[in-house]
DRENMI-783780 format. One line per 3 residues: number of its first residue (from 1); their letters; for each residue y, z, x of C-alpha. Coordinates in Angstrom, 3 decimals, always signed. Layout:
<torfis>
NUM> A> Y/Z/X  ...;
</torfis>
This chain:
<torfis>
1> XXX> +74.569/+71.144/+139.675  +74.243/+74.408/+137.512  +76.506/+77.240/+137.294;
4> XXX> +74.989/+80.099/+139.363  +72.638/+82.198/+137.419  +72.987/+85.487/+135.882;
7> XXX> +70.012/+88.110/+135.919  +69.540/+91.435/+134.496  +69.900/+91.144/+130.637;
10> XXX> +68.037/+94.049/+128.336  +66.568/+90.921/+126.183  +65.257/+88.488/+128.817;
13> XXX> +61.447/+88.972/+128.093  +61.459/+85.972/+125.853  +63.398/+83.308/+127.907;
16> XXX> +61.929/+81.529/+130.709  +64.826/+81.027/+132.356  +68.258/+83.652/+133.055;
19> XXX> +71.245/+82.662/+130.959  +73.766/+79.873/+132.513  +77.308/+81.129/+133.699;
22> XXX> +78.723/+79.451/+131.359  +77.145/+80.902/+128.543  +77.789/+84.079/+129.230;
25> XXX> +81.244/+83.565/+129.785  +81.842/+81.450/+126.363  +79.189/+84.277/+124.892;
28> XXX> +80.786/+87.188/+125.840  +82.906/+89.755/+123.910  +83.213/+92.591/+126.531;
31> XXX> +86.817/+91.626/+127.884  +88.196/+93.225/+124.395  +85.138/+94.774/+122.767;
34> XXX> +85.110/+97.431/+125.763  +87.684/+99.447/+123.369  +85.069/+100.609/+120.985;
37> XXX> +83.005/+102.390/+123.865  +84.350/+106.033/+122.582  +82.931/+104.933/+118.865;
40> XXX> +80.080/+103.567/+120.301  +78.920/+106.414/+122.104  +79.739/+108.829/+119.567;
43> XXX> +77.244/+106.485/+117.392  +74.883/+106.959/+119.888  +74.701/+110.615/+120.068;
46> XXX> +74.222/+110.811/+116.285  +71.369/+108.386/+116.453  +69.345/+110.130/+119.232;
49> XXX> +69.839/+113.883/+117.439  +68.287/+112.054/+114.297  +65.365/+110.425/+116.433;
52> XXX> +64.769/+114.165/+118.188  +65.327/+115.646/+114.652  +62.703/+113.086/+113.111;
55> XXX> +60.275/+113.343/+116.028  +60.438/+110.133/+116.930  +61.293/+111.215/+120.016;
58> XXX> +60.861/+114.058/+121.771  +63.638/+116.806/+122.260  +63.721/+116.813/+126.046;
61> XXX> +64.335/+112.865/+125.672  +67.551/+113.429/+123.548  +68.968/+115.873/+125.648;
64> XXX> +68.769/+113.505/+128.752  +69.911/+110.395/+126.915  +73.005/+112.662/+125.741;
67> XXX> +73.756/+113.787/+129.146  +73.798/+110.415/+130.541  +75.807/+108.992/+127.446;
70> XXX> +78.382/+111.786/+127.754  +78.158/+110.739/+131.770  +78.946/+107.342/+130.794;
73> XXX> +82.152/+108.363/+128.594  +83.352/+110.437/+131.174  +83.062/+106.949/+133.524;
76> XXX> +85.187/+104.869/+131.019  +87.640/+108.079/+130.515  +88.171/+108.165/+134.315;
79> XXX> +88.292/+104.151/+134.690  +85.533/+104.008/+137.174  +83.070/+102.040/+134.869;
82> XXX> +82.517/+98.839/+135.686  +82.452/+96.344/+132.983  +80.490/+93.384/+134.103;
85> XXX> +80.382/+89.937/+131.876  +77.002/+89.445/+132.435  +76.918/+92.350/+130.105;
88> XXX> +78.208/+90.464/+127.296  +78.940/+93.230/+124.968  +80.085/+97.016/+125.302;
91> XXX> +76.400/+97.678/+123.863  +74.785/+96.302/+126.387  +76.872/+97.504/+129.290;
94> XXX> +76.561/+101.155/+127.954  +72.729/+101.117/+127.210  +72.516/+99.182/+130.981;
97> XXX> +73.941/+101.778/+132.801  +72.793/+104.584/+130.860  +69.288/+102.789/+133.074;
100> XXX> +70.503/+103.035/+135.953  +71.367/+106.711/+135.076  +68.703/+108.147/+133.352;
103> XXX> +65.814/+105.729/+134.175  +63.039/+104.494/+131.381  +63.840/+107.180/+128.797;
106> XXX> +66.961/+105.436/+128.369  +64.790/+102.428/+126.924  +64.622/+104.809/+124.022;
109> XXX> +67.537/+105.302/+122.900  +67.239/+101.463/+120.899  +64.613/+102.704/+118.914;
112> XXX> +65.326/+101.810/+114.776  +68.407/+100.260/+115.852  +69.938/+96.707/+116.274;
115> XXX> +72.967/+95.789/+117.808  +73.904/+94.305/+114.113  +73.786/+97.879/+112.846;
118> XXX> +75.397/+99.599/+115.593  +78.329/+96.881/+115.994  +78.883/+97.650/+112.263;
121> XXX> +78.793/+101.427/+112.650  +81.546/+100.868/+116.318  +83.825/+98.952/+113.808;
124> XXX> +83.774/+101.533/+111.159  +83.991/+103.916/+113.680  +86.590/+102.361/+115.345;
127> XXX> +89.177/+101.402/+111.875  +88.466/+104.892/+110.390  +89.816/+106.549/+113.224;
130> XXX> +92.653/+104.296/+113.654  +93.472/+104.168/+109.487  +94.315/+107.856/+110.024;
133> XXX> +96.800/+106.648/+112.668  +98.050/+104.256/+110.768  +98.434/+106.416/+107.843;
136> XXX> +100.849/+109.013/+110.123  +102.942/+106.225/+111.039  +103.464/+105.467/+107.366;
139> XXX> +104.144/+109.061/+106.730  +107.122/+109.419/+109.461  +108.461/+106.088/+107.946;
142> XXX> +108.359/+107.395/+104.399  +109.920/+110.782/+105.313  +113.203/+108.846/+107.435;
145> XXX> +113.459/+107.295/+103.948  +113.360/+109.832/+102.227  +115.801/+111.956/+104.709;
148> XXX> +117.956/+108.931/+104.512  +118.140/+108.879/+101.032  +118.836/+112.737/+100.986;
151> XXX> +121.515/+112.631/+103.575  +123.345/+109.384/+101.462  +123.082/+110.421/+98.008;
154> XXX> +126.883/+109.764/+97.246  +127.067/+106.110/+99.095  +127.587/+103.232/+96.485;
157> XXX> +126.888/+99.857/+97.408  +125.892/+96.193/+95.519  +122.949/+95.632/+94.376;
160> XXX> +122.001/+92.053/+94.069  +119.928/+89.407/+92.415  +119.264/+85.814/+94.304;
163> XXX> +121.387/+87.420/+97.117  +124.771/+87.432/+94.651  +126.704/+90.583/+94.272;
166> XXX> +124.680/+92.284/+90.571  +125.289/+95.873/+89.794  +126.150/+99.019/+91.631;
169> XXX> +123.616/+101.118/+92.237  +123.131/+104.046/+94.730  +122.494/+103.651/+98.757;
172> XXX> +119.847/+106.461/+98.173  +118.321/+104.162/+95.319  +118.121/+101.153/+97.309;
175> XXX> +116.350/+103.221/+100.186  +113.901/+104.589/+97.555  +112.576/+101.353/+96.601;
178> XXX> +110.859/+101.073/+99.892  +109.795/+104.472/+99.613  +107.808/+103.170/+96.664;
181> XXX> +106.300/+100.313/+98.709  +104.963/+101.746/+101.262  +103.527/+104.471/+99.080;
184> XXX> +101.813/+101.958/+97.416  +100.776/+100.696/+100.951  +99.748/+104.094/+102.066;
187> XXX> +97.454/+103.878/+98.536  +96.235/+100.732/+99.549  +95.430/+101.962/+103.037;
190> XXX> +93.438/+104.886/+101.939  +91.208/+103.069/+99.439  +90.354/+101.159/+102.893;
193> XXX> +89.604/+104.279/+104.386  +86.928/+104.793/+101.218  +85.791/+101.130/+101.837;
196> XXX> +84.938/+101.887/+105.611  +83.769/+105.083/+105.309  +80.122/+103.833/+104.726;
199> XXX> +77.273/+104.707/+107.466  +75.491/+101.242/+108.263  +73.113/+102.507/+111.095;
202> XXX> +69.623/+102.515/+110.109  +69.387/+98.540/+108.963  +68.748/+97.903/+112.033;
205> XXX> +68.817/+93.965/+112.389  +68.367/+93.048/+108.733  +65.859/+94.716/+107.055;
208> XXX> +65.864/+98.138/+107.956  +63.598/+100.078/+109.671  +59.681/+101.071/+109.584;
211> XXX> +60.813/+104.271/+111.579  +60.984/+107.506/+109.343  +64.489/+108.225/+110.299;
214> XXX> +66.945/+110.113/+107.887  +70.343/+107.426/+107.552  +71.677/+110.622/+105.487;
217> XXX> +71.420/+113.108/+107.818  +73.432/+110.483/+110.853  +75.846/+110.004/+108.071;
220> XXX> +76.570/+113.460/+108.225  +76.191/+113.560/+111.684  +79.444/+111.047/+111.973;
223> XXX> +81.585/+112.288/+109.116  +80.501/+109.414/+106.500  +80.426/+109.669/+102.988;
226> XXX> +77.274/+108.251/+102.673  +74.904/+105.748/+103.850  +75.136/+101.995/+102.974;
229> XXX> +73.063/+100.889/+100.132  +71.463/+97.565/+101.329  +70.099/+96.586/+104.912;
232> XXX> +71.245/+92.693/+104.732  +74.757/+93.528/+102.830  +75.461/+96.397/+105.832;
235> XXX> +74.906/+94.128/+108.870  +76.904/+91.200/+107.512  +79.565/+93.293/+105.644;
238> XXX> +83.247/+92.414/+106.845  +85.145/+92.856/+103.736  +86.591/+96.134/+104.921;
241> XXX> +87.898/+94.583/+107.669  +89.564/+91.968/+105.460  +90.682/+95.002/+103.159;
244> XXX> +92.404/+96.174/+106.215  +93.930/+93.055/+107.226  +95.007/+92.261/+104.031;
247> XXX> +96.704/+96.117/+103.231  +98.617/+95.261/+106.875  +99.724/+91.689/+105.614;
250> XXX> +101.784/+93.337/+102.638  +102.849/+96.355/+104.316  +104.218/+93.741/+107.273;
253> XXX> +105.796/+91.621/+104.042  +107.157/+95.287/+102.765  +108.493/+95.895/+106.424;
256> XXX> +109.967/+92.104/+106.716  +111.636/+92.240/+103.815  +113.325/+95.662/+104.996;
259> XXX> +114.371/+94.027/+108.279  +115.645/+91.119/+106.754  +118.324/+93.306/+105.106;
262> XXX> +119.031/+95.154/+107.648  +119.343/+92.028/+109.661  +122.097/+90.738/+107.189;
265> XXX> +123.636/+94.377/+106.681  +124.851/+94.291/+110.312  +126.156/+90.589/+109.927;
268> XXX> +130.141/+90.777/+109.972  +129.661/+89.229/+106.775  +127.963/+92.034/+104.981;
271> XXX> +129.340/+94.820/+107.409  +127.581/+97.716/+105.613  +125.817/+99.102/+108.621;
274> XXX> +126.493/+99.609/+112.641  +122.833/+99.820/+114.374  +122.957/+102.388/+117.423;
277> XXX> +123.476/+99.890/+120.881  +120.436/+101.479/+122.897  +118.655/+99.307/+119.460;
280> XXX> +120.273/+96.487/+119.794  +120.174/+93.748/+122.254  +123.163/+91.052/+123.705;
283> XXX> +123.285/+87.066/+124.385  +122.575/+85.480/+127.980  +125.693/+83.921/+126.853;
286> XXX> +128.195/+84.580/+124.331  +129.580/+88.462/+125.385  +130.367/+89.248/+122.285;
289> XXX> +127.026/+89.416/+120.693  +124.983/+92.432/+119.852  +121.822/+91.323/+118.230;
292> XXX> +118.828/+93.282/+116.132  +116.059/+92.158/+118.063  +114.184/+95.397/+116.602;
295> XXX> +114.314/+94.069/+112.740  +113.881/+90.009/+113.555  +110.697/+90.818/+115.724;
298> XXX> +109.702/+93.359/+113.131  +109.893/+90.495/+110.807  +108.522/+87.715/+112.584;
301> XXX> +105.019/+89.704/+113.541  +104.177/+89.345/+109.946  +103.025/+85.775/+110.312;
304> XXX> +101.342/+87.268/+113.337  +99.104/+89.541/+110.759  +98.998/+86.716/+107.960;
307> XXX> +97.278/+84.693/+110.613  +94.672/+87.249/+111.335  +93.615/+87.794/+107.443;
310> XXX> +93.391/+83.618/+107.163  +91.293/+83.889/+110.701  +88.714/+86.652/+108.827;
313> XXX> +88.975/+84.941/+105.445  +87.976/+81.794/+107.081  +85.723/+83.018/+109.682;
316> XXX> +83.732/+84.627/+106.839  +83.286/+82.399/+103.726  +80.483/+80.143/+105.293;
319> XXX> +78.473/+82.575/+106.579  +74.541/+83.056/+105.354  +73.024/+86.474/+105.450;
322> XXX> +73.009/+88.232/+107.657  +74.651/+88.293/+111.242  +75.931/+85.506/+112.474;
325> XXX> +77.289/+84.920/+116.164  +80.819/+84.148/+114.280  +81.422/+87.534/+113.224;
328> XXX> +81.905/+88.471/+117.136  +85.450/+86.758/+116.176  +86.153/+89.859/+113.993;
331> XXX> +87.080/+92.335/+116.910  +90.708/+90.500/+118.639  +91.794/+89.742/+115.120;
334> XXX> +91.405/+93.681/+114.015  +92.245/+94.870/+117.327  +95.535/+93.119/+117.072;
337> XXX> +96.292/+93.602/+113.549  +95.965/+97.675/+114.509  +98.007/+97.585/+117.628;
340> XXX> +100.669/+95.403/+116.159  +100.664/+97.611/+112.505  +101.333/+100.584/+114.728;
343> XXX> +104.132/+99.407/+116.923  +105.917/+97.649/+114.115  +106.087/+100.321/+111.825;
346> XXX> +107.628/+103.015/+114.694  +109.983/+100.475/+115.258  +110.727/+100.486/+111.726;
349> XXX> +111.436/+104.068/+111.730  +113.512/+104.005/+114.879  +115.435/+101.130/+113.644;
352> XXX> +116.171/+103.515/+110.503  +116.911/+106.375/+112.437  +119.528/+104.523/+114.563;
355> XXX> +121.297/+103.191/+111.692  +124.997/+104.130/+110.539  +125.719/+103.303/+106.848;
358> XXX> +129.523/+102.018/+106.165  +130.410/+103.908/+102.953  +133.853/+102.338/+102.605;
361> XXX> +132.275/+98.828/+103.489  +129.760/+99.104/+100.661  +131.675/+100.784/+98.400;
364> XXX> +134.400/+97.798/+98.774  +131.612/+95.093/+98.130  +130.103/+96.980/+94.737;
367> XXX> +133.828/+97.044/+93.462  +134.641/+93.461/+93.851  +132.808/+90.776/+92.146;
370> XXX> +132.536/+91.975/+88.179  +129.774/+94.172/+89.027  +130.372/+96.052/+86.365;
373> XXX> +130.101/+93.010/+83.717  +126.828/+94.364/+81.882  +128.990/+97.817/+81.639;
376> XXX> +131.581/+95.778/+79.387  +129.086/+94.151/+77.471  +126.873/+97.413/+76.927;
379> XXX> +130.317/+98.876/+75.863  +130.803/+96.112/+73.134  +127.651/+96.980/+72.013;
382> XXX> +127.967/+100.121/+71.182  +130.659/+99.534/+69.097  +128.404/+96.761/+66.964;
385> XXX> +128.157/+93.812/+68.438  +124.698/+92.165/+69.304  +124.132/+92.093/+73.002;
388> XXX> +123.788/+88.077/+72.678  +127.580/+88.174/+71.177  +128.467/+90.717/+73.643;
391> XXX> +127.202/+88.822/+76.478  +128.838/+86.017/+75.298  +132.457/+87.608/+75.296;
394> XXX> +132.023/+89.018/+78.261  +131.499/+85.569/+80.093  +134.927/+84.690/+78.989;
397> XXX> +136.418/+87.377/+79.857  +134.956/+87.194/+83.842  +135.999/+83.422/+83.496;
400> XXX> +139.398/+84.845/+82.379  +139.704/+87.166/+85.165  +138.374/+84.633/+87.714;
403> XXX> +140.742/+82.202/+86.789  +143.967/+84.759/+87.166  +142.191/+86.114/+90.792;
406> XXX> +141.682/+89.600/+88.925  +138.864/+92.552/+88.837  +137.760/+93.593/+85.765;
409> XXX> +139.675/+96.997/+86.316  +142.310/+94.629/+87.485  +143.203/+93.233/+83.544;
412> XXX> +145.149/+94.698/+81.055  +144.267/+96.348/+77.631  +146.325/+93.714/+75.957;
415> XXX> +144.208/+90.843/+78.050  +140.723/+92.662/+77.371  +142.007/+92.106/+73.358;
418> XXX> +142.217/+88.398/+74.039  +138.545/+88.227/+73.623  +137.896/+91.294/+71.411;
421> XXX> +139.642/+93.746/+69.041  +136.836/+96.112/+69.808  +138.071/+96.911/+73.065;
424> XXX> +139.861/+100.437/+73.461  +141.234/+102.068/+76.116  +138.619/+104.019/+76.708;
427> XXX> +137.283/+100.709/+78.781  +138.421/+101.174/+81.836  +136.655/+104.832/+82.732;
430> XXX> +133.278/+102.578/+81.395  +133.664/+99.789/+84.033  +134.156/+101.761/+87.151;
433> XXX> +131.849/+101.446/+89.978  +131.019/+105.665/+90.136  +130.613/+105.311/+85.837;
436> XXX> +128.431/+102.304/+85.996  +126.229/+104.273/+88.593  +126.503/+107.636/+86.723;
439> XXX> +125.415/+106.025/+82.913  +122.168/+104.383/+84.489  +120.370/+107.630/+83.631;
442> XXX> +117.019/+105.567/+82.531  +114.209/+107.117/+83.916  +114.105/+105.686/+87.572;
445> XXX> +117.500/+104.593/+87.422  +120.123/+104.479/+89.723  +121.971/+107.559/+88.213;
448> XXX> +122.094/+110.367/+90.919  +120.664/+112.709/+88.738  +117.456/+110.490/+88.772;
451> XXX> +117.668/+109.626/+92.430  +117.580/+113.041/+92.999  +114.701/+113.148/+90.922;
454> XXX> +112.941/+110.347/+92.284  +113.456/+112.183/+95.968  +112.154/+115.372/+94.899;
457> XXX> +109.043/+113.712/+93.564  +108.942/+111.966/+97.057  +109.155/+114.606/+99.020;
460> XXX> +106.262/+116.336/+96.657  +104.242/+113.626/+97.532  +104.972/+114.023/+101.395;
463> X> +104.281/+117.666/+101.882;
</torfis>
């Protein structure tokens, strides 16, 4: 026995028989696509002033479609529109009960338009608005960084290589080095913007239109840059979705990668930072445990965006020109991608902002563990040796000082002579922690005269 039927669809003149339950329910994208209706009747507006402006319709027409469109958004503003899944799409539902609205003219509002070319335009509608949101979030992220690095400018701490205790460098520098990657992700992010900023209404289903309409003039209309070039390429054009996803993917590796440090920062083992406990979470369990739920989450949602670039990538790379029914599967994995980019990255900043930086802690880990090795050997080299030698000597002497459970700043002048004549006194003021630090005065070094540097040019970029 069928499924009961469903009647009432805008395209039913061909079929001789009303669309089976089923199919509309495995056919329709309204349950999520219903959050473009804003974009979509913005769209609309723009087309029906360039139909009244082209006299393809008549003025009085546009001002009653208008009315009943703005009608409509008022409806979805208040939540008393009712989506229906007969409807299948928020296209359909919108041009529907404009219908039942405005009567016949309504019919008119489809003219020189597909639903390929106005789902494009919702979608670019829809990620331009929602880059710029993105693009504040990234903003308030870069500035705590920034502030952070400001406020900490005297902290010392380890840096490392393959997680083992390296050189000293600055807190502030540290900090800075995500300040470059999400400025290169805020880059990234605004060459997407470029990328979507294209106006594809006007290609209506494939080949464009036989309708003198002016694709400029809606462009303009709708704040585009300009109007795409080629009917088939606008309709079946996802790539700046994929741009998108792929811009979120690295920022979430840029953001998992900060978590992840933070994460072992606030291990007893590290001890270099207390997050606030209103950040924090406990164990059903064990009392004693105070978790950071904020940065593991953070960290784990980036296989959560990964997933959703493989989902476009592979959705997309079988696909002949032009629309295809697949591309419907574009929406839940952009949707998602937005809604998860945006929480994650104000928990980022929050997590920042709710963070207390141990200066003795860090200051006790950069001072233990030869950090200051390459200062010994860039010592030696100044007075002749080849940095191969130098390196060389060095070794033995941290395999000398290991052996006798000593610092470097822990041996003696007459012990530092064991392994080279070259060696003055003037050695020990060269291998502490605040000299190694200071002498790193490359450009973009850790020296705080170049941190300082690096956070002026920072906040240059920010104001």
């Amino acid at each position: 026995m069928e499924d009961k039927q469903r009647q009432g669809k805008l395209w039913n003149g061909r079929f001789s028989r009303d669309t089976n339950a089923f199919v509309d329910e495995f056919n329709a994208s309204i349950t999520f696509d219903y959050r473009l209706y804003p974009y979509d009747i913005q769209g609309s507006n723009a087309h029906v002033r360039m139909l009244a402006k082209q006299g393809i319709i008549e003025e009085n027409e546009a001002k009653i479609i208008i009315h009943g469109l703005d009608r409509i958004k008022g409806e979805f503003d208040d939540a008393t529109f009712m989506l229906r899944l007969s409807d299948e799409d928020i296209h359909m539902a919108i041009e529907k009960r404009l219908g039942e609205i405005i009567g016949p003219v309504a019919g008119k509002l489809h003219t020189a338009r597909s639903r390929n070319d106005q789902v494009a335009l919702d979608i670019r509608l829809y990620l331009r608005d929602h880059i710029n949101k993105v693009a504040k979030k990234i903003d308030m992220l870069r500035l705590c960084i920034v502030t952070l690095a400001e406020r900490h400018i005297e902290f010392i701490m380890p840096g490392y290589t393959h997680l083992q205790r390296a050189q000293p460098v600055l807190l502030s520098h540290h900090l800075m080095a995500y300040f470059e990657m999400f400025t290169r992700d805020h880059k990234r992010l605004m060459e997407c913007f470029a990328m979507t900023n294209v106006m594809p209404l006007g290609s209506a289903a494939l080949a464009g239109t036989p309708f003198p309409i002016d694709r400029e003039y809606t462009a303009s209309l709708l704040g585009f840059d300009h109007a795409s070039n080629n009917s088939l390429d606008s309709v079946s054009d996802r790539d700046f979705i994929i741009d998108f996803i792929s811009f979120a993917s690295i920022l979430m590796m840029h953001i998992s990668r900060l978590s992840e440090e933070l994460i072992l920062w606030s291990s007893r083992e590290f001890a270099f930072i207390e997050i606030d406990d209103d950040y924090c979470t406990g164990s059903s369990i064990m009392p004693q445990k105070k978790n950071p739920d904020l940065a593991e989450l953070a960290r784990g949602k980036s296989g959560r965006i990964y997933g959703h670039l493989m989902s476009m990538l592979t959705m997309m790379k079988g696909l002949p020109l032009a629309y295809n029914k697949d591309m419907q599967e574009d929406k839940e994995p952009l949707f998602d991608t937005v809604d998860t980019l945006l929480l994650v990255i104000e928990a980022a900043t929050r997590l920042l902002e709710h963070t207390a930086f141990k200066k003795k802690n860090m200051y006790n880990a950069a001072a233990f563990g030869y950090t200051t090795a390459t200062d010994l050997a860039d010592y030696l080299v100044e007075k002749g040796l080849s940095f191969r030698d130098a390196h060389n000597q060095v070794g033995k002497i941290v395999a000398h000082a290991i052996k006798n459970n000593k610092e470097l700043y822990e041996l003696s002048l007459e012990e530092f002579k064991l392994f080279s004549l070259q060696i003055e006194s003037d050695i020990f003021d060269r291998i502490t922690i605040e000299n190694s630090v200071k002498n790193r005065r490359s450009a973009g070094g850790t020296s705080p005269q170049e941190v300082k540097k690096a956070i002026s040019r920072a906040r240059g970029i920010l104001c």
